[in-house]
C-alpha positions in Angstrom: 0.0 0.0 0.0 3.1 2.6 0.5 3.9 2.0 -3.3 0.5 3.1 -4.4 0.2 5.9 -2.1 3.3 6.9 -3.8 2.4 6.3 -6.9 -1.0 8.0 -6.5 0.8 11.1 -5.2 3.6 11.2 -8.2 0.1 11.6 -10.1 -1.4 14.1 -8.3 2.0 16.0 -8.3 2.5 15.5 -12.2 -1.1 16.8 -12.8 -0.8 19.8 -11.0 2.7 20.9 -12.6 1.0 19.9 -16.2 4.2 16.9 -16.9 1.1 14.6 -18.0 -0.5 16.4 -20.1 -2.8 14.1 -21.6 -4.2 12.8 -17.9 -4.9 16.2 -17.0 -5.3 17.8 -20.2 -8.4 20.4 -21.1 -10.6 18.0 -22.5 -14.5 18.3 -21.4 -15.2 16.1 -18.7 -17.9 14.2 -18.5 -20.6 14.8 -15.7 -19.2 13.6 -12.4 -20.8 10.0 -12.0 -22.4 9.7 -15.2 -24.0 6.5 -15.5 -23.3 4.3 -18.4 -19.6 6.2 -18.7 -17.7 5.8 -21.6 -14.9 3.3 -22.0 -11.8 4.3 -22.4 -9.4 1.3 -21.8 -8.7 -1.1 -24.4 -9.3 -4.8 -24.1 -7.1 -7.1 -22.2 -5.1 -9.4 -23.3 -6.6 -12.9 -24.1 -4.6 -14.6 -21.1 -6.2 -12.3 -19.0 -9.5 -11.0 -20.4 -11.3 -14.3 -20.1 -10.1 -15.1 -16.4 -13.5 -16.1 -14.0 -12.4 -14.8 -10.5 -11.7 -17.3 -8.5 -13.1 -16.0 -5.6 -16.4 -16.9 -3.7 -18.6 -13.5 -2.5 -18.0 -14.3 0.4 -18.8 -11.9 3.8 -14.6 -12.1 4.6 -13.6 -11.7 0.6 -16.2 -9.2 0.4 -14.7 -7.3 3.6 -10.8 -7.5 2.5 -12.0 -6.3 -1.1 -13.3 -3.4 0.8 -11.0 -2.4 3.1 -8.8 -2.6 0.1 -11.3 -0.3 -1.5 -10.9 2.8 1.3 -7.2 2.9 1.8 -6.1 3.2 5.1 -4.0 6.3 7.1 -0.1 5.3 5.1 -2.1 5.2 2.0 -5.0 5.9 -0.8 -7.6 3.4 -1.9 -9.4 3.6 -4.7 -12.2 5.9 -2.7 -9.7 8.6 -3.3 -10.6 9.0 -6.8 -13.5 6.5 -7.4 -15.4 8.0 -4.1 -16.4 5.8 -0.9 -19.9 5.0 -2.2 -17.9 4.5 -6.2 -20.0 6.5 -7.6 -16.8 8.3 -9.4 -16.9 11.1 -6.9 -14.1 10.7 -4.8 -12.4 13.5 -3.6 -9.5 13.6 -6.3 -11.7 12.8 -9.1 -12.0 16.6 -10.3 -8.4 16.4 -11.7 -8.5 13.6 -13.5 -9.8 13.4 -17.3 -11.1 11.1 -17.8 -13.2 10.8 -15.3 -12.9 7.6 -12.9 -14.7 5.0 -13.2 -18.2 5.1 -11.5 -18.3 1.7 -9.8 -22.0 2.3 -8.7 -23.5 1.9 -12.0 -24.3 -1.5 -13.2 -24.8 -0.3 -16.9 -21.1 0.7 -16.6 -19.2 -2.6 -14.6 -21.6 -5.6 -15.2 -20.9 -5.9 -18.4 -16.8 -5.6 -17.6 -15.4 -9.4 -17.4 -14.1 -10.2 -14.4 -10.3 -10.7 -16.1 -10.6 -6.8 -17.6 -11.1 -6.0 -14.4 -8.0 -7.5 -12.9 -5.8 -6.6 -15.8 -7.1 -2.7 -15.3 -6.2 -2.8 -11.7 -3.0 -4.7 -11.7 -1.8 -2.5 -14.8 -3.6 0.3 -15.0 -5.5 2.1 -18.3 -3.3 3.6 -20.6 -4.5 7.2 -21.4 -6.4 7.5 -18.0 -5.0 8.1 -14.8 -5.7 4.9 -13.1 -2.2 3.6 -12.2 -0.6 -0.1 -12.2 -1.3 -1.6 -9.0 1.6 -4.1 -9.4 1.9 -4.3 -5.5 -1.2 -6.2 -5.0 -1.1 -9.9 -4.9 -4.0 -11.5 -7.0 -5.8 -12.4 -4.3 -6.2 -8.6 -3.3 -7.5 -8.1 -6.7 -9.9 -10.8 -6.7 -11.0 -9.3 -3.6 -11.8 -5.8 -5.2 -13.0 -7.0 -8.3 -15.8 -8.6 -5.8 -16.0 -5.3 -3.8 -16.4 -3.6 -7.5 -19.5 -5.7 -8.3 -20.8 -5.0 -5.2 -21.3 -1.4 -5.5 -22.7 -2.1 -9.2 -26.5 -1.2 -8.4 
């Protein structure tokens, strides 16, 4: 988690000083929590894309994927930018362009395999500014790819 807070704040700190200019470019944003959003990430590899998560829903997977989800006081979660509730309102999620991702809308994840998913959080999206997670094991992924379809209403 002290790599991604890291990494998270070597965004932040390249948005505000313009060095990434196409993550924080001038390019109109869409309404915060728009629900279906646009895609904007490109399909994941085969090897990847058609991966069923291996994980049961249940109460102690569900919990870990969430806990994951909030961050905790040495680093960000994902609330930071996706919001608490993943609507796509967190409180970063101004700066970013795209916007990200609004969790809470099941026209927008459901129909997201569970392997695009995990390939999206354990590399990133290209073009966007949601950043490798490369620290988390695949279980910890798993666990917010279940947390993710949660928050789907």
């Amino acid at each position: 988690m002290f790599i991604f807070a890291h990494r998270r704040l070597a965004t932040i700190i390249a948005c505000v000083i313009g060095a990434i200019g196409s993550v924080c470019s001038a390019q109109p944003l869409p309404p915060p929590g728009e629900c279906p959003q646009p895609r904007f990430t490109g399909k994941a590899p085969e090897e990847y894309y058609s991966r069923k998560n291996p994980l049961e829903a249940s109460d102690k997977n569900l919990k870990a994927g969430e806990r994951l989800y909030a961050g905790g006081k040495k680093s960000f979660g994902c609330a930071t930018c996706h919001g608490k509730k993943g609507d796509g309102k967190g409180e970063m999620a101004s700066q970013f362009v795209p916007r990200p991702r609004n969790f809470a809308c099941a026209q927008t994840v459901n129909d997201i395999p569970d392997g695009q998913l995990f390939w999206i959080i354990r590399f990133g999206s290209p073009e966007t500014s949601m950043p490798a997670h490369e620290e988390l094991g695949d279980e910890q992924i798993w666990q917010l790819v279940l947390y993710l379809r949660k928050l789907a209403k």
